[in-house]
C-alpha positions in Angstrom: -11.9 -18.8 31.9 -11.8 -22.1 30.1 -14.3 -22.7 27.5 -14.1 -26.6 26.7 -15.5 -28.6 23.7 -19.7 -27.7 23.1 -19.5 -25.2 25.9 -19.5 -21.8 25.8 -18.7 -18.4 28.4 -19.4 -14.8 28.3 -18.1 -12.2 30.7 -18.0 -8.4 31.6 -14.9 -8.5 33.8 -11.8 -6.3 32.0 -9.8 -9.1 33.8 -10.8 -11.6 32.1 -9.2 -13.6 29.3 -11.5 -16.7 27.5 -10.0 -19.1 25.9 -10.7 -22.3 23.9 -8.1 -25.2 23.6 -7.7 -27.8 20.2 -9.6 -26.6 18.1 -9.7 -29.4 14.8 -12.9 -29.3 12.7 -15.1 -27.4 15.9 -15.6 -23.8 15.4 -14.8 -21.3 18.2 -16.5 -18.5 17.8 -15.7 -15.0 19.8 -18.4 -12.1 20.2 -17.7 -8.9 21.7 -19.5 -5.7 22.2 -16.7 -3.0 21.9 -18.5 -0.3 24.0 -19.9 -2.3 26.8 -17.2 -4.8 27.5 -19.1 -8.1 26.5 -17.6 -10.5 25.5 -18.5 -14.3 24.6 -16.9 -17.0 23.6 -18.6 -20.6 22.3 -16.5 -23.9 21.4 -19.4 -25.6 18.8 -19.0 -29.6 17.8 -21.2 -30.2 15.3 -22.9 -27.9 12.9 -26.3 -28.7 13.2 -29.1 -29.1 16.2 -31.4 -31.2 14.5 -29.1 -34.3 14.1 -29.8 -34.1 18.2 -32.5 -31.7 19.3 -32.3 -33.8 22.7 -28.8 -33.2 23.1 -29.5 -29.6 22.1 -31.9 -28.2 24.3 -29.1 -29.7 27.5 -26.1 -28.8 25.7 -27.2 -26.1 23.1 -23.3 -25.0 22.4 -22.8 -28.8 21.1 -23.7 -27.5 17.8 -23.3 -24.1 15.5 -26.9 -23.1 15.3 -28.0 -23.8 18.4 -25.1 -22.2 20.0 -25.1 -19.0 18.3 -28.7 -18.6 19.7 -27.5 -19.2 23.1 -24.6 -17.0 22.6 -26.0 -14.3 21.4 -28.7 -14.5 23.8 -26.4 -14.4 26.7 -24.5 -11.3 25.8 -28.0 -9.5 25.2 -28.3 -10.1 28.8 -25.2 -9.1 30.4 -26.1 -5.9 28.1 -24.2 -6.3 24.4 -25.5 -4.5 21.7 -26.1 -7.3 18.9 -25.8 -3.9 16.1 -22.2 -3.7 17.4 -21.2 -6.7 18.0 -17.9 -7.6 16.6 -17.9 -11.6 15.2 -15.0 -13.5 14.8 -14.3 -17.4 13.9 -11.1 -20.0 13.9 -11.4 -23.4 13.6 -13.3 -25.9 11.2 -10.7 -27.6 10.2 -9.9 -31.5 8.3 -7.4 -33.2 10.8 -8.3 -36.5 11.1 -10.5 -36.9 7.6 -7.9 -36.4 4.5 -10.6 -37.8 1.9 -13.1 -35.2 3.0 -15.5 -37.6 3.5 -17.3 -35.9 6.4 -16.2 -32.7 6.3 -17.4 -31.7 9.5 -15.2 -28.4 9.8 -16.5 -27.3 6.4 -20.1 -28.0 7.8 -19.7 -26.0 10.8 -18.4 -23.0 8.9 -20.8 -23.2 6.4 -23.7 -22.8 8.8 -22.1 -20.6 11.2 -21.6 -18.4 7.6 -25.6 -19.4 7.2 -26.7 -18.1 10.9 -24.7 -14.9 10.7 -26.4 -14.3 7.2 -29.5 -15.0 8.3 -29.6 -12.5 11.0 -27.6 -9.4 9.3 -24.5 -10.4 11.1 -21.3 -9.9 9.9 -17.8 -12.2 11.0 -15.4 -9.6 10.8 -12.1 -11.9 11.0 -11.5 -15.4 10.4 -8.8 -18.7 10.7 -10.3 -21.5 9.3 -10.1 -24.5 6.9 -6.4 -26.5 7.0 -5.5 -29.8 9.3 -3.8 -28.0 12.1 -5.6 -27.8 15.8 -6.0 -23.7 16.9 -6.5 -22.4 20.4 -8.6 -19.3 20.8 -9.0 -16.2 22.8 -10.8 -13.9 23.6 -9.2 -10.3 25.9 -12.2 -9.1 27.6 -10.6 -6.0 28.4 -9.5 -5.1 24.9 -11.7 -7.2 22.8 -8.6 -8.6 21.6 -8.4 -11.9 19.6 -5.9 -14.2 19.5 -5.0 -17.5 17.3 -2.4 -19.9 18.4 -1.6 -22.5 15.7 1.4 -24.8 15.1 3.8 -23.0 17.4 2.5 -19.5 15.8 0.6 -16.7 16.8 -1.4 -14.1 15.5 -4.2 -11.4 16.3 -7.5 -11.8 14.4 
């Protein structure tokens, strides 16, 4: 399944592969219960709900905290174990913004880091930061995830 830009997915089907296209300064973010099979993956925009709450409560995966709610939520559902659940992140880059004024990618990684803190979460693997777009996936089956970048690939 495609996940496009402030959506998310999660799934329970072994034959299912999500995956996130051009990924700049947004944050995709993969979750996946290795004993059940859950699996989730979110495409976030913006780092933070309350520059929107509007936009939030229609499109909650817009931004990084709003969206880790939802995700999290959803997998709980389709029966992940949150204890288990293995985090991982690629993304926040600074491709269009070489003076750093807005540093949006920063900002989403930073709170993403914040959320995950909060709530005794761990990220267990990570591609962030640089000025190159990613695409990310997530293997249902295997819980494998993959980072295409620049004509490269590599498991997270």
């Amino acid at each position: 399944a495609v996940v496009g830009v402030a959506d998310m997915a999660v799934s329970s089907d072994p034959n299912s592969t999500l995956i996130t296209y051009a990924l700049g300064s947004c944050l995709g973010i993969t979750a996946y219960d290795p004993e059940t099979g859950v699996g989730g993956l979110l495409h976030c925009l913006l780092p933070n709900s309350k520059s929107n709450l509007d936009k939030a409560k229609i499109k909650p995966a817009m931004f990084v905290d709003t969206g880790m709610v939802a995700l999290m939520k959803a997998l709980g559902q389709l029966g992940a174990d949150l204890d288990r659940i293995v985090i991982k992140v690629a993304g926040g880059a600074n491709p269009l913004d070489d003076s750093g004024m807005f540093k949006v990618g920063e900002r989403n990684h930073t709170i993403f880091k914040k959320i995950l803190w909060q709530n005794g979460l761990m990220v267990d693997a990570e591609d962030v930061g640089g000025v190159a777009p990613r695409t990310l996936s997530l293997n249902v089956q295997t819980g494998e995830v993959t980072v295409r970048s620049l004509g490269k690939e590599t498991q997270l």
